[in-house]
C-alpha positions as CSV (number, residue, x, y, z in Angstrom):
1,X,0.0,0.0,0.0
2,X,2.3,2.5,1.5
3,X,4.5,1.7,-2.1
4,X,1.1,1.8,-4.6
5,X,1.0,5.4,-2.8
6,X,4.9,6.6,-3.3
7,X,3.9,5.2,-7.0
8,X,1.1,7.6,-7.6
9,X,2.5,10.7,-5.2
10,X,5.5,10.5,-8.0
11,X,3.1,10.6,-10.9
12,X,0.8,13.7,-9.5
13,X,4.2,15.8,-8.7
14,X,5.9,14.6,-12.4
15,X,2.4,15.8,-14.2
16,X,2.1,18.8,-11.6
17,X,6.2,19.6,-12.9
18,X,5.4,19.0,-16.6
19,X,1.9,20.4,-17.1
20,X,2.3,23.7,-15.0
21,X,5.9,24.5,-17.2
22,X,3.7,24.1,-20.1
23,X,0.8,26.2,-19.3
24,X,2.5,28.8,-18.2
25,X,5.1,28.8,-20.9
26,X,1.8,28.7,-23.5
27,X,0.0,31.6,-21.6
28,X,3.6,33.7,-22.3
29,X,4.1,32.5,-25.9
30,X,0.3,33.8,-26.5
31,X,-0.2,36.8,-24.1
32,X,3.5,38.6,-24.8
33,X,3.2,41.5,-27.7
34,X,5.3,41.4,-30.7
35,X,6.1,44.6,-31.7
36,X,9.2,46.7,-32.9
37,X,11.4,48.4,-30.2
38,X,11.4,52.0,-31.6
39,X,7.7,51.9,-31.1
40,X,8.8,52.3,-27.1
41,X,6.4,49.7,-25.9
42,X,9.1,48.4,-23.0
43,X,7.2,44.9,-22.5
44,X,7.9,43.1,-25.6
45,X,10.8,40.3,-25.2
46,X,14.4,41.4,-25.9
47,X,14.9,42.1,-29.4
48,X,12.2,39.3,-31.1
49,X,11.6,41.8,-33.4
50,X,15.3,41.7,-34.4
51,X,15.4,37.8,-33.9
52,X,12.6,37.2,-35.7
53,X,14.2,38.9,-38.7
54,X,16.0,35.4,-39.6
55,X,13.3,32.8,-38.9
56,X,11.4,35.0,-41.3
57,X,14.0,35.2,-43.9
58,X,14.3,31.3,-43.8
59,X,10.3,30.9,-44.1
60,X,10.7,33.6,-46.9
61,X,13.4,32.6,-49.1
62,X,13.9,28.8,-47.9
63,X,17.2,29.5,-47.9
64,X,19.8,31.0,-44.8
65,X,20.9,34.7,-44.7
66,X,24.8,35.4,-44.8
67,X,24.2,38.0,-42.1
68,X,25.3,40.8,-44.6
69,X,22.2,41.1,-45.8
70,X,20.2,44.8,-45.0
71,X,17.1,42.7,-44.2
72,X,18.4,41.4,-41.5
73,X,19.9,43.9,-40.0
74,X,19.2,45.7,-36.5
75,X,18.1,49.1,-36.6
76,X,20.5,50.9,-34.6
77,X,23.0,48.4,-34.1
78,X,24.4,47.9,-37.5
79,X,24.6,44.3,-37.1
80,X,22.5,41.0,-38.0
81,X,21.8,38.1,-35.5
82,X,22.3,35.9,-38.9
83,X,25.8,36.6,-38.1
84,X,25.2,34.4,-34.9
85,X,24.9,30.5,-35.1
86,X,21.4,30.2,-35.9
87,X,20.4,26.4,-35.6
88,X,17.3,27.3,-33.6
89,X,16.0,30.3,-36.2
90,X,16.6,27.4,-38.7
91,X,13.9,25.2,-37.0
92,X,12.0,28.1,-36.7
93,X,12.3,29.2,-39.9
94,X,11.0,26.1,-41.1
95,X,8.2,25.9,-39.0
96,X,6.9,28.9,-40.0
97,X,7.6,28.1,-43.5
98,X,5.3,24.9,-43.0
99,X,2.8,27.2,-41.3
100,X,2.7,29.4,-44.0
101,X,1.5,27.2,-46.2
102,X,-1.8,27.1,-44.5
103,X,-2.3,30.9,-43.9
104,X,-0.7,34.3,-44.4
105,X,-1.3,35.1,-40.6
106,X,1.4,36.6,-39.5
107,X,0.3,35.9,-35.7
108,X,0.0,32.3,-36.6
109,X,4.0,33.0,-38.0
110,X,5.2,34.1,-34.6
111,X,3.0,31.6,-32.6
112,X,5.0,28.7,-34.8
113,X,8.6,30.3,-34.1
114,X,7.8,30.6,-30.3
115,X,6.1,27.1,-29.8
116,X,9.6,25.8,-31.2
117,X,11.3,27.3,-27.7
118,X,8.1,25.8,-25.2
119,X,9.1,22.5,-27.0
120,X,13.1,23.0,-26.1
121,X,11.5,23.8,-22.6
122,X,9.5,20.6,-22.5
123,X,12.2,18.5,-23.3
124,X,15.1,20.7,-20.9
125,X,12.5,19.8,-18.5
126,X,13.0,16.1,-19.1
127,X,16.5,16.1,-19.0
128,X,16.6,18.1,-15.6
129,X,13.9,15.2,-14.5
130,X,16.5,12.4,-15.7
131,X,19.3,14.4,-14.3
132,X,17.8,14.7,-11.1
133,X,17.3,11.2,-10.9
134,X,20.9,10.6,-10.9
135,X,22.4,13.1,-9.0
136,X,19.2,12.7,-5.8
137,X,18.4,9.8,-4.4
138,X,16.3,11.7,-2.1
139,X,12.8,12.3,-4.3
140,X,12.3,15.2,-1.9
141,X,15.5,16.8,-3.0
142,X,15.1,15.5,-6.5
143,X,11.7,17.1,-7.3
144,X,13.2,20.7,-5.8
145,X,16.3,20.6,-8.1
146,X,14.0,20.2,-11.0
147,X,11.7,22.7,-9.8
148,X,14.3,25.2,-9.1
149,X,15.8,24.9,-12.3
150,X,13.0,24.9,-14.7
151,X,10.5,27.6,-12.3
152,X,13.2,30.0,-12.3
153,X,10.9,32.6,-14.0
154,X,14.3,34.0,-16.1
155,X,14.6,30.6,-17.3
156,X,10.7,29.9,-18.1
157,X,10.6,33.2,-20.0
158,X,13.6,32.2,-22.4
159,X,11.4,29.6,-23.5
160,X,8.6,31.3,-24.3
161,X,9.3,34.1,-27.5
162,X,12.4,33.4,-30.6
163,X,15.5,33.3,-29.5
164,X,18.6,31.2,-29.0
165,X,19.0,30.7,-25.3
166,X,16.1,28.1,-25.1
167,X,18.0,26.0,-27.1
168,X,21.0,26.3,-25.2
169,X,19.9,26.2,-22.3
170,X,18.4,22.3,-23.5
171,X,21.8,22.0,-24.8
172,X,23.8,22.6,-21.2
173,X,21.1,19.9,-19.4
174,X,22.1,17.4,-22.1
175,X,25.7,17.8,-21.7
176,X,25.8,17.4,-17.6
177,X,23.0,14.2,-18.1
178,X,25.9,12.7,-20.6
179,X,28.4,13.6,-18.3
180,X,27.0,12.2,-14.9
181,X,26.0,9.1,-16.8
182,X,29.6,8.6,-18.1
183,X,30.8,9.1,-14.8
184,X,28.5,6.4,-12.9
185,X,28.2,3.6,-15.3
186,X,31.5,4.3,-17.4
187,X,31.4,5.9,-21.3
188,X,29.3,3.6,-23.9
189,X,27.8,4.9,-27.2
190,X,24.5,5.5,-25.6
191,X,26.2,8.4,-23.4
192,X,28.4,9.6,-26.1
193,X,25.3,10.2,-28.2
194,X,23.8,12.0,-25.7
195,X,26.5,14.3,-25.3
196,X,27.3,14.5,-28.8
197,X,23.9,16.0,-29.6
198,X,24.5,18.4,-26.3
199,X,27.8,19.9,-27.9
200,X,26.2,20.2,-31.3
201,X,23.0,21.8,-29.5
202,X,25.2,23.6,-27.8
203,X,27.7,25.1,-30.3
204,X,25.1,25.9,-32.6
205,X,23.2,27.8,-30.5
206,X,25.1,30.7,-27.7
207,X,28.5,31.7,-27.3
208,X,27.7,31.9,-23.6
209,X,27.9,28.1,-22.8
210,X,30.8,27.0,-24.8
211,X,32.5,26.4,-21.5
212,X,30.1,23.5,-21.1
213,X,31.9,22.0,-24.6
214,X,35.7,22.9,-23.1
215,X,34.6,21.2,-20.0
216,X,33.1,18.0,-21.6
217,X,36.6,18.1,-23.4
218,X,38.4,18.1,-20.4
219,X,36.3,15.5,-18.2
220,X,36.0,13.1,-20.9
221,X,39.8,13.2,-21.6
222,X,40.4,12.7,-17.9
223,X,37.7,10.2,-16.9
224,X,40.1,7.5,-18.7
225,X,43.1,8.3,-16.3
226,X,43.0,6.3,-13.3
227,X,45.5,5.3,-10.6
228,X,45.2,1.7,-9.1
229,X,49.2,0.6,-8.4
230,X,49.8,3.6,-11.1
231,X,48.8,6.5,-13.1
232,X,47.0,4.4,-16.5
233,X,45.5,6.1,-19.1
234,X,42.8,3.8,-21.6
235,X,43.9,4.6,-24.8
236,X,42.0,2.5,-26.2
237,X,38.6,3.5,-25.2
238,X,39.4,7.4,-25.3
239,X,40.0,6.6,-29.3
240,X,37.3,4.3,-29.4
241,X,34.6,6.9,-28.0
242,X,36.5,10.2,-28.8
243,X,36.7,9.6,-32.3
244,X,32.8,8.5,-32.2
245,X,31.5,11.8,-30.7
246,X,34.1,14.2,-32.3
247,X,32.6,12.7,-35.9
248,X,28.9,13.2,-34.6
249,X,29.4,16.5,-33.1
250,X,31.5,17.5,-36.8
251,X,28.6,16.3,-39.1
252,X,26.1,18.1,-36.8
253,X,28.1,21.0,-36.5
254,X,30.8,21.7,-38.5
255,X,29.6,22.5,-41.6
256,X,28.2,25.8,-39.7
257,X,31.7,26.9,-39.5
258,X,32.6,25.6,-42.9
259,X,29.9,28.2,-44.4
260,X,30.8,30.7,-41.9
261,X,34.8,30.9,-43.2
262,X,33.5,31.0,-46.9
263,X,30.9,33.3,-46.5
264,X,32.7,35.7,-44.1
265,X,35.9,35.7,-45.5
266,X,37.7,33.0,-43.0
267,X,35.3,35.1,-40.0
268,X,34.6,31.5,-38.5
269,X,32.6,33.0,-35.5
270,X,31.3,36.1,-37.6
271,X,32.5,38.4,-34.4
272,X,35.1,40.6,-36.8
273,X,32.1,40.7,-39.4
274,X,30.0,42.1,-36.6
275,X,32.5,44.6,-35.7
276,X,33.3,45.5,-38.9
277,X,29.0,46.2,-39.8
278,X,28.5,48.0,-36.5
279,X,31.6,50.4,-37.4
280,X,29.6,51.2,-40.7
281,X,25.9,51.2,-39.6
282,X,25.3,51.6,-35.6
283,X,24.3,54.7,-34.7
284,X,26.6,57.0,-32.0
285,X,25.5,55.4,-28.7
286,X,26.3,51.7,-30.2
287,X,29.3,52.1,-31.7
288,X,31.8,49.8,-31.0
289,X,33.6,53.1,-30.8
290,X,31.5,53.8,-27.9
291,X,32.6,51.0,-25.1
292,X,33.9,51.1,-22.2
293,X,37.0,49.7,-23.3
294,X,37.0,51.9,-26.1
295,X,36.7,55.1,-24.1
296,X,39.5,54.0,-21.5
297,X,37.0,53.0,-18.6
298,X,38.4,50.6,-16.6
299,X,36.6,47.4,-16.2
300,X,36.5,48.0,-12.3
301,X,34.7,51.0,-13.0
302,X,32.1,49.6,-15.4
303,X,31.6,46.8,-12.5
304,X,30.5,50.0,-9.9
305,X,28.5,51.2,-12.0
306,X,24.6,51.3,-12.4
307,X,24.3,48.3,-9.7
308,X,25.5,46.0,-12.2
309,X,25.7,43.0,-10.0
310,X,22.2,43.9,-8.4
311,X,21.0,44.2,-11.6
312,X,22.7,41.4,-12.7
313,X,21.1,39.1,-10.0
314,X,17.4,40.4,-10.2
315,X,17.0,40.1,-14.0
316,X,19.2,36.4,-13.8
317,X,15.9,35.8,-11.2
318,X,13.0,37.5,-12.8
319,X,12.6,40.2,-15.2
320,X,10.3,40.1,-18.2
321,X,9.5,42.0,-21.3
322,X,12.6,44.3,-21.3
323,X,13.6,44.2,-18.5
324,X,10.4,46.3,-17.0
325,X,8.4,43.4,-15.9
326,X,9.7,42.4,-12.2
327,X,8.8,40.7,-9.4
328,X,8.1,42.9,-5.9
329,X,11.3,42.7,-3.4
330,X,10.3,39.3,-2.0
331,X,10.9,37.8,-5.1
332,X,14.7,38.3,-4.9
333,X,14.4,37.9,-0.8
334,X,13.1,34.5,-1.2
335,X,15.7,33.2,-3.7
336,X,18.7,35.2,-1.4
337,X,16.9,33.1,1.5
338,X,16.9,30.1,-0.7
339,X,20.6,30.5,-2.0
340,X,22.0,31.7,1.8
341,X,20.5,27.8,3.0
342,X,22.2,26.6,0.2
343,X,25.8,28.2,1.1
344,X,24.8,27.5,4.4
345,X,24.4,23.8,4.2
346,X,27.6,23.8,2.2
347,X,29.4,25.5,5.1
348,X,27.9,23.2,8.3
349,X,28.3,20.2,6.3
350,X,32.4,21.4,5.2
351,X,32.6,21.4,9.4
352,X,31.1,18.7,10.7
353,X,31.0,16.1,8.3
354,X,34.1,14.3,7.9
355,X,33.2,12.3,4.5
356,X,32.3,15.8,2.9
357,X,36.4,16.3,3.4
358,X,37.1,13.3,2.4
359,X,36.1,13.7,-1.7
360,X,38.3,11.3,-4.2
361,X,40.0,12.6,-7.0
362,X,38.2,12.0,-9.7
363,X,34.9,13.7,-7.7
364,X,37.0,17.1,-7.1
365,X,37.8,16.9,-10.8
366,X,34.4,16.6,-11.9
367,X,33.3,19.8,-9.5
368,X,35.9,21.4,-10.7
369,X,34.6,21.5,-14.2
370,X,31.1,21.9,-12.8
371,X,32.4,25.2,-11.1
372,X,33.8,26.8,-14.6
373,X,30.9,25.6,-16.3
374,X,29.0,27.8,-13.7
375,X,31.2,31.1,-13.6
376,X,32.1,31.2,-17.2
377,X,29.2,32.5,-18.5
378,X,29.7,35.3,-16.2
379,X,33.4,35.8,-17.2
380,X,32.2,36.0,-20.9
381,X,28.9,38.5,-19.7
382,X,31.5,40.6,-18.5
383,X,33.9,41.0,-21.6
384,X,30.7,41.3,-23.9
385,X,29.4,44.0,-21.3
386,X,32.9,45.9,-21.5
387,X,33.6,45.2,-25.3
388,X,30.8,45.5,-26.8
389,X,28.8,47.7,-24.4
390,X,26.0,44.6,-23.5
391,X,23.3,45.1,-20.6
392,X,24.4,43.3,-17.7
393,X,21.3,41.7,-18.5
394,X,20.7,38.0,-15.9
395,X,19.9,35.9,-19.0
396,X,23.1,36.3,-20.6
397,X,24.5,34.4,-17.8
398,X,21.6,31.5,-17.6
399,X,23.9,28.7,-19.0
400,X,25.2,28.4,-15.3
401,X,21.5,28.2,-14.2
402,X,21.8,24.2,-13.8
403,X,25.1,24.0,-11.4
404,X,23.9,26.7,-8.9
405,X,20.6,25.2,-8.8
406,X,22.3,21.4,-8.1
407,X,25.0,23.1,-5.6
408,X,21.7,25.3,-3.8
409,X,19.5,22.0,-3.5
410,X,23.1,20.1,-2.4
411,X,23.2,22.4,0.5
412,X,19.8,22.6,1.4
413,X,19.9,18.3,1.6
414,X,23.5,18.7,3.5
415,X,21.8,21.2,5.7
416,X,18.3,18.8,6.2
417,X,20.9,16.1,7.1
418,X,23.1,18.2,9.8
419,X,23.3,15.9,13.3
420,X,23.3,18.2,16.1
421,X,24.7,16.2,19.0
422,X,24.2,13.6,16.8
423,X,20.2,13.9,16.7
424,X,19.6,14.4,13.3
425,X,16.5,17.3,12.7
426,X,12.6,16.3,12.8
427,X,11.6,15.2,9.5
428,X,8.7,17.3,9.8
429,X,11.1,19.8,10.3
430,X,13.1,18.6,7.0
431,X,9.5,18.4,5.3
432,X,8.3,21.4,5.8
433,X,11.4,23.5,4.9
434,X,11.8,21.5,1.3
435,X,7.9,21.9,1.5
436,X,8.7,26.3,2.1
437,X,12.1,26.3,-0.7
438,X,9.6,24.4,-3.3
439,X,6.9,27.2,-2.9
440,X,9.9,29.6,-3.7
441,X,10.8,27.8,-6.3
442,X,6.9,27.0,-8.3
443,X,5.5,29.9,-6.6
444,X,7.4,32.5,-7.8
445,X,6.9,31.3,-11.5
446,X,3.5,31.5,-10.9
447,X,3.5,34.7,-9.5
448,X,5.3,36.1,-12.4
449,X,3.6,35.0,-15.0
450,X,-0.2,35.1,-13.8
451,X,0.1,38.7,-11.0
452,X,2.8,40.5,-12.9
453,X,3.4,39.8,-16.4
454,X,-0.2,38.5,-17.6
455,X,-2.0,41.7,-16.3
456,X,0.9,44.1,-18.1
457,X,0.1,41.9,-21.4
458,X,-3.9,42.2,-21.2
459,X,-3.9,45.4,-20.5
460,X,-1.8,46.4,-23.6
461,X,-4.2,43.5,-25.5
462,X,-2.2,41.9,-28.7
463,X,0.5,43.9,-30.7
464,X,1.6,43.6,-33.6
């Protein structure tokens, strides 16, 4: 009995998880205006207009825009996101060419290039469920990582209008899921496919998370080195399955950066092309000649100003539509709250329990890379914001949303765990705090999308 009940508890909290992403990922993809940013309406998604521009040339032409074209190009800015890896505006594209086969609607157009990103969402959202299943053998603890990770209102919203991060940020769950698994039961074809599709997801998609591919570089290279009597390293098998994923990943993905050197001249990531357009195009206040690096600031300074890491944080958390769109001050309290028992757990458990201390080698190692998947992003948010003058802007730096999320549910489970004179805490205790950092977690989604943003849309009714 008491297992026919954990059977169906499981399936009401995996529908509950699923369904309630979905729903509110639809009511975004529907209620969110479309509509240029020179027509100053703040609450449209960040640049669609300007993304949209290449999904639409693919439906249009059937064909893929060099990036040079002045179609494609952002008002302003001088530049084309076609300069970009574009793998997602090519599904798009296409999706929208299909659709436009039925009707000239262009609502129907945009509906079909967001639904693309709700179904990157739907299956991040499996991944982070089968990645939670490895890393928590606690389904209390299991069931708030996934939560966490895919409630996070930043992260919900990037699935919900054209862009590229939603299928990065599918891309960064597939390469940890390939990565634990490899780890556990050893490397076989089954996990090198996995990651295989994550690096090509990955690479084709953002900039941002291409420490995720330097760090499945190094941790499959070192998972064959292993010390019994000796140091050994298995040849063999690091041939065997390296040569198997690197020809996947280069049929997936290399002929990207095959067109890219012909068509840009030998530009292979398109970022001196950029340049190079902005310099001609761009108005004053975009101009690359108009950075702080370019001015002489010095990066410290940049760093001081304009609250850049408050800002940082609060949009990384919740901020829709432009920016404008935000949650009230208990929003970002609750998640500091949530964070603080993370780092917390993390600290008591570093003191008291011995076996924490007591990691092996090849468990540091794996951290390790898990920590540089985590802060690169942020290392690379901070060049683009002092080269190339970007917003510190929270979603440029959601490819690291999946490690602080697993550390931040690691310490709340260390904490939950703590032996005080060795009596270990209530479990209603335990219960009912997982029970308060899940309502954080689903309820400030919830909160976002149905109290703040939803009312903001209806009010404007549908743009276009």
């Amino acid at each position: 009995m008491q297992k026919r009940r954990k059977i169906w508890t499981e399936r009401l909290i995996c529908a509950v998880y699923f369904t309630g992403f979905l729903v509110m990922a639809v009511v975004m993809m529907v209620y969110q205006p479309h509509v240029d940013w020179i027509s100053e309406v703040p609450v449209s998604p960040p640049d669609e207009y300007f993304r949209m521009l290449i999904p639409k040339f693919i439906c249009e032409h059937g064909t893929l825009p060099t990036g040079l074209e002045e179609e494609v190009r952002i008002t302003g800015c001088g530049f084309s996101y076609g300069l970009y890896n574009v793998l997602p505006y090519i599904i798009q594209g296409y999706c929208m060419r299909f659709v436009s086969l039925f009707t000239d609607s262009q609502l129907a157009l945009l509906y079909a290039g967001r639904a693309v990103n709700v179904v990157f969402g739907l299956l991040m959202a499996w991944v982070v469920y089968l990645l939670g299943q490895r890393v928590f053998k606690d389904s209390r603890f299991r069931w708030l990582f996934c939560f966490a990770v895919m409630y996070l209102p930043m992260n919900l919203f990037v699935h919900t209008y054209i862009n590229t991060d939603s299928c990065c940020m599918l891309s960064t769950a597939m390469i940890l899921y390939a990565l634990v698994c490899a780890y556990q039961d050893g490397f076989d074809y089954k996990n090198s496919i996995w990651l295989s599709v994550g690096i090509v997801l990955c690479a084709l998609s953002y900039y941002n998370a291409y420490g995720y591919i330097l760090s499945s570089m190094i941790l499959f290279v070192g998972y064959f080195l292993t010390k019994q009597e000796r140091w050994h390293f298995d040849w063999r098998n690091m041939l065997k399955y390296g040569i198997f994923i690197s020809v996947l990943v280069l049929i997936g993905a290399g002929w990207w950066f095959v067109r890219t050197y012909f068509v840009l001249d030998g530009d292979i990531l398109g970022l001196k092309t950029k340049e190079q357009l902005a310099l001609l195009y761009a108005l004053e206040e975009t101009s690359p000649l108009n950075t702080y690096q370019a001015k002489g600031i010095g990066i410290w300074q940049m760093l001081r100003e304009n609250q850049f890491f408050q800002c940082l944080y609060d949009s990384f958390i919740a901020a829709f539509g432009s920016l404008c769109i935000r949650g009230n001050r208990w929003t970002y309290l609750s998640y500091k709250l949530f964070f603080g028992a993370g780092i917390l757990g993390w600290t008591a458990a570093w003191i008291f329990d011995q076996d924490m201390r007591k990691q092996n080698g090849r468990r540091v190692f794996f951290h390790l890379n898990l920590f540089l998947c985590a802060i690169l992003p942020l290392i690379i948010m901070i060049d683009y914001a002092y080269t190339m003058n970007y917003q510190h802007q929270g979603r440029y730096i959601l490819p690291s949303l999946i490690p602080i999320m697993y550390y931040a549910v690691r310490g709340i489970e260390a904490l939950a765990a703590l032996k005080i004179k060795r009596c270990a805490l209530p479990r209603i205790l335990v219960n009912a705090g997982v029970a308060f950092a899940l309502f954080i977690a689903a309820g400030s989604a919830v909160y976002m999308v149905f109290f703040r943003a939803l009312p903001v849309y209806r009010a404007m009714g549908m743009m276009y």
